[in-house]
C-alpha positions as CSV (number, residue, x, y, z in Angstrom):
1,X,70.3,84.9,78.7
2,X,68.4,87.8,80.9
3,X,69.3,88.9,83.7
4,X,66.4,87.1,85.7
5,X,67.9,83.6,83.5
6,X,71.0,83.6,86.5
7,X,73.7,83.0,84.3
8,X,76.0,84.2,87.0
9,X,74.8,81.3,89.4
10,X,74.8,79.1,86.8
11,X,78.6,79.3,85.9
12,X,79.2,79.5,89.8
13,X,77.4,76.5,90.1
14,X,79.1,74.9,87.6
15,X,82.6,76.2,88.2
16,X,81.9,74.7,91.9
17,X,80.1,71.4,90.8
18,X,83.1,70.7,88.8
19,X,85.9,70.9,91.3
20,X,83.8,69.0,93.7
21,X,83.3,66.1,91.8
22,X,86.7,65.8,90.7
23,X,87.6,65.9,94.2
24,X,84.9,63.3,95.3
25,X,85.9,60.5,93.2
26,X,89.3,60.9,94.2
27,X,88.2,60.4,97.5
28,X,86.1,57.1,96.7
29,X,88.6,55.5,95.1
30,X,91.1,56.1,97.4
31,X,88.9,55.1,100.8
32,X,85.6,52.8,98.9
33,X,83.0,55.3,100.2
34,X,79.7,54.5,98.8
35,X,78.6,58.1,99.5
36,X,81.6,59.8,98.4
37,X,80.8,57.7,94.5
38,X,77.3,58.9,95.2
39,X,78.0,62.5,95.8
40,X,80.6,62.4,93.4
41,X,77.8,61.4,90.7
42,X,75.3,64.0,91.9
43,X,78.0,66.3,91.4
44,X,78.7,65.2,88.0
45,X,74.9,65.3,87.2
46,X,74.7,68.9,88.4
47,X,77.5,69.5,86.2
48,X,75.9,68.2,83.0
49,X,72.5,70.0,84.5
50,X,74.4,73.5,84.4
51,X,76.0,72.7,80.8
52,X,72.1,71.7,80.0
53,X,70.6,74.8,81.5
54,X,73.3,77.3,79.8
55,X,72.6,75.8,76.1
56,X,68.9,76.0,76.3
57,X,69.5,79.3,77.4
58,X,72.0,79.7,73.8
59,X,69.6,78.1,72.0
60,X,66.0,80.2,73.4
61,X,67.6,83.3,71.3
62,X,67.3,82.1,68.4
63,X,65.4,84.0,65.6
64,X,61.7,83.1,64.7
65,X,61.6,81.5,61.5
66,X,59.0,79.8,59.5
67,X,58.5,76.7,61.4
68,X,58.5,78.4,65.0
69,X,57.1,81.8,64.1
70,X,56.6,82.8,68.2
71,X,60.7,82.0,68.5
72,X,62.7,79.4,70.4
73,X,61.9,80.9,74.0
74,X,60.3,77.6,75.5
75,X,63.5,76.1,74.6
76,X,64.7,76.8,78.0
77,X,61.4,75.0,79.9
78,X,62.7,72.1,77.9
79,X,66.0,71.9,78.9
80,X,64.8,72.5,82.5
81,X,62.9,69.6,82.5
82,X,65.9,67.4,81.1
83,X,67.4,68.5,83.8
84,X,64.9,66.9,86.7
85,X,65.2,63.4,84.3
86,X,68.5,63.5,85.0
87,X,69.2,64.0,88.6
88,X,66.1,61.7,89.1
89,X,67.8,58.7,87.2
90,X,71.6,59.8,86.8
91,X,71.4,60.9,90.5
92,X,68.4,59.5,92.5
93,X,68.5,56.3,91.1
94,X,72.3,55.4,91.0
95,X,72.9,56.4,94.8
96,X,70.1,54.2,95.4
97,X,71.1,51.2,93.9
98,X,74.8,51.9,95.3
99,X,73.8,52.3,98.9
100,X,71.3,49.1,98.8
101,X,74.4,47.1,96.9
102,X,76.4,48.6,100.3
103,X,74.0,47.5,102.9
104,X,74.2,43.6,100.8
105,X,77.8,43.4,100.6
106,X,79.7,45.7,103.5
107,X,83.4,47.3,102.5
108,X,85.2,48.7,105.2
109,X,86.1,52.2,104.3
110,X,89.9,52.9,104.1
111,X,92.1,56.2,104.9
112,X,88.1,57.5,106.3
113,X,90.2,60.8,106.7
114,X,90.4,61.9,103.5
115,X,86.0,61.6,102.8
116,X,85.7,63.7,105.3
117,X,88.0,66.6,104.6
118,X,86.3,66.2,101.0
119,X,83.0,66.5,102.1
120,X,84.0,69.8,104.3
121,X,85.9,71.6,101.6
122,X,82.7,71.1,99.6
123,X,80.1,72.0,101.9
124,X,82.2,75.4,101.6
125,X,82.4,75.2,97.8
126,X,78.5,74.4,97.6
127,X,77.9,77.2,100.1
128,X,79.3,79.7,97.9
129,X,77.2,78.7,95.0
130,X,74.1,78.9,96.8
131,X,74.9,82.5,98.2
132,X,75.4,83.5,94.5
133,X,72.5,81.9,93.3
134,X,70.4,83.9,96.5
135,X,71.7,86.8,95.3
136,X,70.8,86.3,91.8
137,X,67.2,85.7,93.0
138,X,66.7,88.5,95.3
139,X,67.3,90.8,92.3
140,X,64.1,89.3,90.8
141,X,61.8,87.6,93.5
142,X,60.9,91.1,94.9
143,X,58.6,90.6,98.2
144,X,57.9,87.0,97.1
145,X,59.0,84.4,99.3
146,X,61.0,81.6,98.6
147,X,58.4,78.6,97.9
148,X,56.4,81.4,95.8
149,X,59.2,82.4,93.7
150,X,59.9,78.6,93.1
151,X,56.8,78.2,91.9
152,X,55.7,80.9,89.9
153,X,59.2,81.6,88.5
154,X,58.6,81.8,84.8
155,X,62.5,81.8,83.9
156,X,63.5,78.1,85.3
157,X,67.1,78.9,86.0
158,X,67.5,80.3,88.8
159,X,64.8,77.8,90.6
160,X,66.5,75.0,89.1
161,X,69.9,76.2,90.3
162,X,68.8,77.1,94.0
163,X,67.1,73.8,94.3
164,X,70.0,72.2,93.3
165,X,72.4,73.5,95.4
166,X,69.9,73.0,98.6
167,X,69.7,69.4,97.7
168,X,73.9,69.3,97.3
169,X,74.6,70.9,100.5
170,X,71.9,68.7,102.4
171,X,73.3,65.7,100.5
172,X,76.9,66.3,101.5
173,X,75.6,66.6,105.0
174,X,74.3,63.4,105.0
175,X,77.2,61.6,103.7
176,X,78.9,63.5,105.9
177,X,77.3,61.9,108.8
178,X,77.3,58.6,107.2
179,X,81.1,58.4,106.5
180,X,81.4,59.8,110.7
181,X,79.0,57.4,111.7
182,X,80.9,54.6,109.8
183,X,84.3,55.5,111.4
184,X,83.3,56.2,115.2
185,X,81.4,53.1,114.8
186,X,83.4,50.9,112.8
187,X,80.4,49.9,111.3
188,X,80.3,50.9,107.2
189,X,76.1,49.9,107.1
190,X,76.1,53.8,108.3
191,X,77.7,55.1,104.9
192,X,76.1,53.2,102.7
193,X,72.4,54.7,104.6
194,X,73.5,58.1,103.9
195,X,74.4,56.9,100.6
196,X,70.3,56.0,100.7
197,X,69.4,59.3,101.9
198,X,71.3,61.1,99.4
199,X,69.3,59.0,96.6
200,X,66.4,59.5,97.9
201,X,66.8,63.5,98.3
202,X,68.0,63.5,94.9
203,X,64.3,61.5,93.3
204,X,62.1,64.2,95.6
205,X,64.1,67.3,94.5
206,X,63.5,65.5,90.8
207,X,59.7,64.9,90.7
208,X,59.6,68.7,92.3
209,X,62.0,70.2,89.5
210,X,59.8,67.7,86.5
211,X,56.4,69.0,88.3
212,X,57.2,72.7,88.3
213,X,59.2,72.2,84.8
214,X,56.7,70.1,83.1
215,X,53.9,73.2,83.7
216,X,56.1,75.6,82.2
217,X,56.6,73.2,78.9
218,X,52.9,73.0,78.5
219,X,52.3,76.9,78.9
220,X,51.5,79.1,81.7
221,X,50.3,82.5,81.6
222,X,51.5,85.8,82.8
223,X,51.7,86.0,86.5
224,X,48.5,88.1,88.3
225,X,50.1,91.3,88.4
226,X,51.4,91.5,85.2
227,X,47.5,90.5,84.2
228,X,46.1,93.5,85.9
229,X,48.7,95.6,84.6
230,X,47.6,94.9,81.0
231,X,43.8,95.1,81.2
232,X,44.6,98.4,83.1
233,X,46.6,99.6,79.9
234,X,43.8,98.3,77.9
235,X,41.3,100.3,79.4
236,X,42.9,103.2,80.5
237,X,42.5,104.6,77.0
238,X,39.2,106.7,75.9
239,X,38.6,105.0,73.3
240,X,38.2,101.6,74.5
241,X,35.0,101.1,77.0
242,X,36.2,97.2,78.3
243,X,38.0,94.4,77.8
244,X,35.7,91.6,77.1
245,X,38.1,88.8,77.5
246,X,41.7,88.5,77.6
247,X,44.1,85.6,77.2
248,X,48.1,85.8,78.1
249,X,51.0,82.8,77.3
250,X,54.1,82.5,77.9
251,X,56.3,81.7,74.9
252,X,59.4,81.9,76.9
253,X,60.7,83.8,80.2
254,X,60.6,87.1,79.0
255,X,58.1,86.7,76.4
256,X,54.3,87.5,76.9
257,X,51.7,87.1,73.8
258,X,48.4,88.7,74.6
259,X,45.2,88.4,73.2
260,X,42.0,90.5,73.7
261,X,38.7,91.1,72.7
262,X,38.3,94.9,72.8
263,X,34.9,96.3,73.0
264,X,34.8,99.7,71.0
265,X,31.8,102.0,71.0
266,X,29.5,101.3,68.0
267,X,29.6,104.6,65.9
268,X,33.1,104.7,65.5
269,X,34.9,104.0,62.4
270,X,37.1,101.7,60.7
271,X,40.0,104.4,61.2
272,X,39.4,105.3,64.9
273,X,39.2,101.7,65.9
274,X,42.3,100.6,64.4
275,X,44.4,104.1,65.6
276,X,42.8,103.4,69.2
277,X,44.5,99.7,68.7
278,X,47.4,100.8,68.0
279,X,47.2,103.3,71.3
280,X,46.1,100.8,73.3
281,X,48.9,98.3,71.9
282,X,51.3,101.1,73.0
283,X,50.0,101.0,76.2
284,X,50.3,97.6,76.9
285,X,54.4,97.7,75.8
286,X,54.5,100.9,78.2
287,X,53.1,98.5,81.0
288,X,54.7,95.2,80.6
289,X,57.8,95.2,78.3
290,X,57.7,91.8,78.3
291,X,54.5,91.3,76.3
292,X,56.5,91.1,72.6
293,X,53.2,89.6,70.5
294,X,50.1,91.6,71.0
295,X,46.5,90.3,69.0
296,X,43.7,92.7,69.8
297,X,39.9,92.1,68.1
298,X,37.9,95.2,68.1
299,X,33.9,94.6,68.8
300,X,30.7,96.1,69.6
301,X,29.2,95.5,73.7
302,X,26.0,95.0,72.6
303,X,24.4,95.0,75.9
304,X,25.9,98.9,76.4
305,X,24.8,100.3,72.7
306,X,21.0,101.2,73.4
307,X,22.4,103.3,76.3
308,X,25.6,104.6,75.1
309,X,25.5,108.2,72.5
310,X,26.6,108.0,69.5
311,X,29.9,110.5,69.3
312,X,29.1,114.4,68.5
313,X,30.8,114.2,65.1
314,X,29.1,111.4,63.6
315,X,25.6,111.9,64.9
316,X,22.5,112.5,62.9
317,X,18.8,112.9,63.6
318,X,18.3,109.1,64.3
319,X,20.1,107.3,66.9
320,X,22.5,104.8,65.1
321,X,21.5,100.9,65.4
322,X,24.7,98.7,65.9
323,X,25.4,96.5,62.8
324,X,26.3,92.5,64.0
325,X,29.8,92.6,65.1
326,X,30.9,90.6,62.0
327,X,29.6,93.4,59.7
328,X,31.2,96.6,62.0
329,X,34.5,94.4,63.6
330,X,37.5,94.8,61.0
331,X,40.0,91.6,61.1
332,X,41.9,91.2,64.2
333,X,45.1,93.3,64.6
334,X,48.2,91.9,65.1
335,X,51.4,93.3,66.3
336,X,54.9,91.1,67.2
């Protein structure tokens, strides 16, 4: 996994996640907390989330073969997008149904002590995975702030894991004040409300994670900067006058295929188009490492040729006429 795939938050995250639900349904069984089982299943969802996260990450290196000649790299989208179906029905759903079963048939909650010192050890625990998981994301977010970066994060990992963590520490804070609400009270309709809450957090943070995900999946392409950055390279060479159109997809986080329609004076020749592809492919790797496939098709701008001299070596005593781009163009040139 690259570095911008956060596999140091993710083991944190799952390190912590672990320990905490262990801890949580300890705590449920021994005191009948409805948002201790709750939490205790978010955590265990999380868990199975970071195990999901980390294999699609395995699995995204795979080699290009003959069925998936552009690789395995979307392999993580996919996996990030398990991910939000599982905290929405796993997590969301279950706390849901466990806090409304609450509310229908109260329990008193027993030795109320122990949820809470649970809940405040894990606060801690979930606090140090989200300041590794900020840390992680500060190395690649750059000026970007936060709800950007979430957004147009094209490695889903680290969005994934921050989001998760935010909705774990918010979570435990309201269970936190359902299970003290429940004991100064004496009334246990207060724990199974924050058992409600933590449900409901759990669906939102799910239909953000499937939304942002579920783009990815379906293909995105390279972010604005890294857009000008190309064309730039493209055209920074002598030998190409514009680009005439450009298209750039994602086939994975650190993967960038780009295709462009280069338009190439009209006198040149087969051999100076194809070494000023190759320059201007060079160019583009220079730029933006990330852009691994590279499809370039040379033409003719036939609004600039009545205006634009033939080159000194190759002119004669008439002024060239520009052959139909199908007749001049040679096939489009690939490079991977």
């Amino acid at each position: 996994m690259s570095a911008s795939g956060g596999g140091t938050a993710i083991i944190a995250a799952l390190a912590a996640n672990l320990g905490i639900a262990l801890t949580k349904f300890i705590a449920w069984f021994f005191s009948g907390s409805a948002s201790m089982l709750a939490e205790g299943v978010h955590s265990l969802a999380d868990s199975a989330n970071q195990l999901l996260l980390l294999l699609g990450g395995r699995r995204s290196r795979r080699v290009a073969d003959e069925e998936h000649p552009f690789g395995y790299g979307r392999e993580r989208y996919v996996y990030a997008f398990v991910v939000s179906i599982i905290l929405f029905s796993v997590g969301g759903v279950f706390s849901l149904y466990e806090g409304i079963e609450k509310i229908a048939e109260p329990h008193e909650l027993d030795n109320a002590w122990l949820p809470i010192l649970v809940l405040v050890i894990s606060i801690c625990l979930e606090g140090y995975s989200l300041r590794t998981g900020v840390k992680e994301s500060n190395r690649v977010r750059g000026s970007q702030s936060w709800l950007p970066f979430i957004r147009r994060a094209k490695a889903p990992e680290l969005p994934v894991v921050l989001l998760e963590d935010v909705a774990a520490l918010t979570g435990l804070t309201f269970a936190l004040l359902g299970v003290g609400l429940s004991v100064i009270t004496g009334d246990s309709v207060y724990d199974a409300i924050g058992t409600i809450m933590i449900g409901t957090l759990l669906i939102v943070v799910a239909i953000v994670l499937g939304v942002e995900t579920k783009s990815l999946v379906v293909g995105e392409g390279a972010t604005s900067a890294n857009v000008a950055s190309i064309r730039a390279a493209l055209e920074a060479g002598h030998d190409v006058e514009r680009v005439i159109h450009m298209r750039t997809l994602h086939l994975g986080p650190d993967e960038i295929l780009v295709a462009a329609k280069l338009a190439f004076p009209a006198a040149d020749t087969l051999g100076h188009v194809a070494a000023g592809i190759d320059a201007a492919e060079q160019r583009v790797r220079e730029a933006v490492p990330a852009a691994t496939t590279i499809y370039l098709e040379p033409d003719v701008d036939l609004g600039r040729t009545a205006t634009v001299p033939s080159r000194p070596a190759e002119s004669s005593a008439a002024t060239p006429t520009a052959a139909p781009p199908a007749a001049t163009a040679p096939a489009p040139h690939e490079s991977a």
